[in-house]
C-alpha atoms as one frame of an Amber mdcrd trajectory, in Angstrom:
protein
 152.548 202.267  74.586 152.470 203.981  77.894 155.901 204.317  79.903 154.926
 201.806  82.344 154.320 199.118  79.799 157.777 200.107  77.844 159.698 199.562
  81.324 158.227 196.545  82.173 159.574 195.392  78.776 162.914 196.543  79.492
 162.709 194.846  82.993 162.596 191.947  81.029 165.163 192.430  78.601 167.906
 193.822  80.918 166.978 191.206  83.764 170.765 189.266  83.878 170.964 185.313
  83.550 171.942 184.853  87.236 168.410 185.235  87.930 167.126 182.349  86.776
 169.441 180.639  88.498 168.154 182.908  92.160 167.788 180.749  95.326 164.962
 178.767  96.323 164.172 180.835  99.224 164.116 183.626  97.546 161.159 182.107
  95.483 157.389 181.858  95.428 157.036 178.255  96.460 154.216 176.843  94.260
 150.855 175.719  96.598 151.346 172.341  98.186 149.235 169.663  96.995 146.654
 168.093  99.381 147.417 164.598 100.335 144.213 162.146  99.086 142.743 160.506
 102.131 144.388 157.454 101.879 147.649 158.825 102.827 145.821 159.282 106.457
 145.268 155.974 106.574 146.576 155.857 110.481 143.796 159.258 111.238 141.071
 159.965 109.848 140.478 157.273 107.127 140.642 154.505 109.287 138.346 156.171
 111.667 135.815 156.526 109.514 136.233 152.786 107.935 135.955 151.418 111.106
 132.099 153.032 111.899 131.647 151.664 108.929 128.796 148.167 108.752 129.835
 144.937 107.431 128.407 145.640 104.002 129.749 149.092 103.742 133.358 148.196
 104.543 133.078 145.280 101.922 132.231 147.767  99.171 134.806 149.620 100.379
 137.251 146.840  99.890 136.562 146.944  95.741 137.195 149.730  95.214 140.879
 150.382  95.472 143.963 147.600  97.068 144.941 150.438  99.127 141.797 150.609
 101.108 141.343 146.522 100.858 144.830 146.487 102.621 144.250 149.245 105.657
 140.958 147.314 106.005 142.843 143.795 106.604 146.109 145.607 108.678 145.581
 144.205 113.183 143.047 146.353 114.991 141.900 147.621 111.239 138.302 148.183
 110.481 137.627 144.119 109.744 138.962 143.222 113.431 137.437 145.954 114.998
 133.922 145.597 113.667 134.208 141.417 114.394 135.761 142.086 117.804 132.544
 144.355 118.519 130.190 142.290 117.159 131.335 139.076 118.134 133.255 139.281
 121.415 132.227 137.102 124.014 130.989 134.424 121.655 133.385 131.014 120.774
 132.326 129.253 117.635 131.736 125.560 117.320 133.977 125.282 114.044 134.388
 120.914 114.099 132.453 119.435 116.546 133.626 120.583 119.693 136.092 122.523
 118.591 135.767 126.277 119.964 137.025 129.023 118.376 136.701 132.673 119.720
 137.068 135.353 117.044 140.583 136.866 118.691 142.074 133.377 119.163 145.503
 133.137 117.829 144.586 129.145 116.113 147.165 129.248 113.131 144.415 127.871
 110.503 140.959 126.214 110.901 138.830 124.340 108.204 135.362 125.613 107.892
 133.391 124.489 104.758 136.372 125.038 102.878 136.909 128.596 103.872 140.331
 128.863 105.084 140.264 131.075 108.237 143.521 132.516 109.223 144.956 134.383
 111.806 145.012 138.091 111.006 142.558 137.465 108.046 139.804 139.542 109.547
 137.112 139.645 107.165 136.711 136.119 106.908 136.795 135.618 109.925 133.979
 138.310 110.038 132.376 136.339 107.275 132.751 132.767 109.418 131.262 134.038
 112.622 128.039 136.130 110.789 127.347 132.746 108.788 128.324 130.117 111.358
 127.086 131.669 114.159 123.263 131.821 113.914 122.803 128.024 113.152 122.176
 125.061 115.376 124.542 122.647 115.787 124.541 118.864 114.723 122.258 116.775
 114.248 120.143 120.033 112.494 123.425 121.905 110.942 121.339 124.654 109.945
 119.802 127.789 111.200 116.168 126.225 110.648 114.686 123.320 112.150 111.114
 122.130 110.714 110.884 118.276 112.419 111.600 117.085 115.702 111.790 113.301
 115.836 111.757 112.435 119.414 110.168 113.809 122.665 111.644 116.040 124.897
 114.962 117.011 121.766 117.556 119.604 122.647 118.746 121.706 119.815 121.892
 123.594 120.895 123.424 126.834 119.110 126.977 126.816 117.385 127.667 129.851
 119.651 128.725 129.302 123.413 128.955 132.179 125.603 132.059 133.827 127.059
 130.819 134.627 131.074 134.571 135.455 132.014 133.789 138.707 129.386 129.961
 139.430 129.173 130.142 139.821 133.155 132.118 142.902 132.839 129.810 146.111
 133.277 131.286 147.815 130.268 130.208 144.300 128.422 128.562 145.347 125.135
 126.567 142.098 125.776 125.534 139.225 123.226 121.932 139.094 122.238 120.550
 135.729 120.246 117.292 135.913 118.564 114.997 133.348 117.270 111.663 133.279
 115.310 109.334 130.371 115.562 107.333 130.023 112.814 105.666 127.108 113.156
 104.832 125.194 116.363 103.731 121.561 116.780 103.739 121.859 120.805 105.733
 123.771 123.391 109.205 124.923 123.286 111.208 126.793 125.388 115.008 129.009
 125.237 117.274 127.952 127.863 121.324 128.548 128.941 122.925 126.222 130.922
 127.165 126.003 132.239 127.008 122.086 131.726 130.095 122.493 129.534 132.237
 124.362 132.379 131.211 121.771 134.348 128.158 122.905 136.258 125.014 121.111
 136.333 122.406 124.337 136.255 119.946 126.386 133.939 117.929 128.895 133.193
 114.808 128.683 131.278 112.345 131.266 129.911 108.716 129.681 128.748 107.366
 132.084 125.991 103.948 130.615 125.758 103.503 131.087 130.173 106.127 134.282
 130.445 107.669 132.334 133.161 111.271 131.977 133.712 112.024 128.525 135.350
 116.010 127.958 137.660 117.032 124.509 137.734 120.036 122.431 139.329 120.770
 118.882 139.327 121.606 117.632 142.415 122.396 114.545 141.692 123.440 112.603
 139.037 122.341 108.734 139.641 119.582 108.314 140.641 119.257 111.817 138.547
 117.416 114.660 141.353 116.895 118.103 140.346 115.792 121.056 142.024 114.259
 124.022 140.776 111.884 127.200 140.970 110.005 129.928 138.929 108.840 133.875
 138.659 106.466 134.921 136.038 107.345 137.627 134.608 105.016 138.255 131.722
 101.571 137.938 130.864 100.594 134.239 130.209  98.618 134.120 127.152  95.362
 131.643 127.071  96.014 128.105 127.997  96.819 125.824 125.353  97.993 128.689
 123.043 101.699 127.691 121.497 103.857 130.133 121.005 104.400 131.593 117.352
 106.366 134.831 116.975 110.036 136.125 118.078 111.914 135.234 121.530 115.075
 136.685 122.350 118.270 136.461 125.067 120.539 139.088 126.192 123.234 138.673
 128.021 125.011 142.001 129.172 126.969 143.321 132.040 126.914 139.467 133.784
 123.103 139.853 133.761 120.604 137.774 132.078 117.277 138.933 129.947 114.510
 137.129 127.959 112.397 139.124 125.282 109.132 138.160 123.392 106.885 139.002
 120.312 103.834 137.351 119.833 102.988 136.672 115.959 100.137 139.033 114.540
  97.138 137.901 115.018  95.178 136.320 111.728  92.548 138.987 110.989  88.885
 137.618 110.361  87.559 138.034 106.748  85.712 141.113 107.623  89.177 143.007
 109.737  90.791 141.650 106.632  88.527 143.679 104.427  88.754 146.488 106.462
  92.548 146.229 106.570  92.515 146.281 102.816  90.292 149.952 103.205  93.134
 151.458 106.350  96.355 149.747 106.697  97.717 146.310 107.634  97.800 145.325
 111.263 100.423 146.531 113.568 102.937 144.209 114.586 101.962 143.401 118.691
 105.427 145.103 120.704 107.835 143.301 122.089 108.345 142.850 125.861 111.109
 141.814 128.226 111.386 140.061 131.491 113.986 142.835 132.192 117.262 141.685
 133.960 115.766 138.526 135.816 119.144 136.907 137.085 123.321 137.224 137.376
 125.819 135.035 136.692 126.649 134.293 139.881 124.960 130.237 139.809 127.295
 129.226 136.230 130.438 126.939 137.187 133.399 127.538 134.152 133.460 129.803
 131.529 131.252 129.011 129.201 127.566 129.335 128.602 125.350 127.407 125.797
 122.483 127.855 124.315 119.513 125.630 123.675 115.853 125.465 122.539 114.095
 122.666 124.423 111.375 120.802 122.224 108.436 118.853 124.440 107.094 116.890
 122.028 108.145 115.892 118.458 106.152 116.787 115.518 106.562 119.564 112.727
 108.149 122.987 113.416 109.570 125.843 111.870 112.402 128.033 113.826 114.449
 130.073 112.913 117.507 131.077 114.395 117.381 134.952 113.388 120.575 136.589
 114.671 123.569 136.322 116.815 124.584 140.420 117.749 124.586 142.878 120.225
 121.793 144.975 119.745 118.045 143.505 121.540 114.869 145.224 120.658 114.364
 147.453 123.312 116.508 148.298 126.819 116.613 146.211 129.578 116.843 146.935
 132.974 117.118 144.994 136.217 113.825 143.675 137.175 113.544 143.808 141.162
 110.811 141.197 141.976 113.334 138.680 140.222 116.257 139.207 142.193 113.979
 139.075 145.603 114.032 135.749 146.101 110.610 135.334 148.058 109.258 136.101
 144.969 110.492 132.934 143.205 107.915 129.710 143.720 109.624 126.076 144.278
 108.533 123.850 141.526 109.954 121.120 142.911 112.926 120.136 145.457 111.391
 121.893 148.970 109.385 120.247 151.967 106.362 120.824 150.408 107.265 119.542
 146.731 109.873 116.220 146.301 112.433 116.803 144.575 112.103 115.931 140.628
 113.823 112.535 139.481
């Protein structure tokens, strides 16, 4: 055994019992163990939680209470991502009834889903389901018959003007999808529920977007004019394909997609040989008009149905992301460029 080994050994045996008993400071303090992520649930875990989408931060919620509880805490992921999504938009919860997603309403009834204050996810899980449908008499997000001429099928969504003019406004854009088309429809907003007595029409069959006002109520007048704004596909064409409206920064947009077009047999065999058909793109009137014309608050939203007959539309989302960018168009905010449809010298005003 070599000497260093042997005094090593007597190290050992000669080291007194007071040792043991040494001061902590005097020690090697063991390596500190690494909080789990959880434990930074006011840093970095809840930032990433609250990047993440609806369906993420629901998986999320399974997989431990600890993380289903920082995801319901106020201004936690669930508020955060509802608050972004959905701000600017009151609900129609019970018939009239509005219900914004921050409101403080102790407890309201919607098909038996209790919605609470501070319960954030279902109140995330109200507005995504609720919010894309039409309200009564369809109560669904699809309508496929119109009964009567000249039917008005309003959204459950109204929107918030007070907050959507602000220019850091993440906007609200609505999309529908029209499947099926019997006759002529048109998308329309209108401040009759702030008390105002205007509108704002876009025509996706003529591109046209159409301003009226009442100005009068018995005997009823109205006034109004229109800009085209996008191409105006064949005469007696009906629309069939995707129209959209943002509203962002107190500024209004219209958007449009035209369906594919049915390929003859032989494009169809030739299709078969390539690829399918391109969808056409979609196209915007751009930023056509403010907010300066609504009276209140509020803002709702409508599809206008000229005739009755059998449909198919679709209400496809209520968010805040539209297709493509939108910027101011000029020509719609110069006001020689808009034509009077009715209510000037030249054309009596409509009754």
């Amino acid at each position: 055994m070599s000497s260093a080994a042997v005094a090593v050994g007597v190290c050992k045996r000669q080291r007194p019992a007071s040792c043991a008993s040494a001061p902590l400071a005097k020690r090697r303090a063991p390596p500190a163990r690494l909080p789990p992520l959880i434990a930074l649930s006011d840093g970095p875990c809840a930032e990433v939680l609250s990047w993440l989408t609806a369906q993420d931060l629901g998986r999320t919620d399974v997989t431990c209470r600890a993380l289903l509880e920082l995801g319901g805490r106020p201004a936690g992921p669930w508020e955060l991502l509802g608050a972004r999504t959905f701000r600017g938009i009151e609900l129609d919860v019970d018939g009239g009834q509005l219900f914004g997603f921050e409101a403080a309403e102790p407890q309201v009834k919607e098909a038996g889903l209790a919605v609470v204050s501070g319960s954030w996810k279902r109140r995330c899980r109200l507005f995504t389901e609720a919010a894309p449908t039409f309200g009564a008499p369809f109560a669904s997000s699809e309508i496929r018959q119109i009964p009567r001429p000249d039917e008005l099928a309003y959204c459950r969504c109204r929107l918030r003007t007070d907050i959507l003019k602000a220019p850091s406004s993440h906007g609200i854009y609505v999309e529908i999808n029209v499947l099926a088309n019997a006759d002529n429809l048109s998308f329309a907003v209108m401040d009759f529920e702030g008390g105002g007595s205007s509108s704002v029409t876009f025509s996706p069959e003529t591109g046209a977007v159409l301003r009226e006002r009442k100005v009068k109520e018995s005997p009823r007048v109205i006034e109004g004019s229109y800009i085209q704004l996008l191409p105006q596909q064949s005469e007696g064409t009906s629309f069939e394909g995707s129209m959209g409206l943002l509203v962002q920064g107190g500024q209004i947009a219209f958007f449009r997609r035209w369906k594919a077009r049915e390929p003859t047999q032989s494009e169809a065999q030739q299709e078969a040989a390539t690829e399918a058909v391109e969808q056409p793109p979609w196209e915007t009137t751009g930023f056509c008009t403010d907010l300066s014309w609504v009276q209140g608050d509020l803002l709702s939203i409508c599809l206008a149905f000229r005739d009755e007959g059998e449909y198919h539309v679709k209400l496809a989302c209520v968010g805040s992301e539209p297709p493509l960018k939108a910027v101011r168009n000029a020509d719609a905010f110069n006001a020689k460029k808009w034509s009077m449809l009715y209510g000037d010298d030249n054309v009596p005003l409509a009754l």
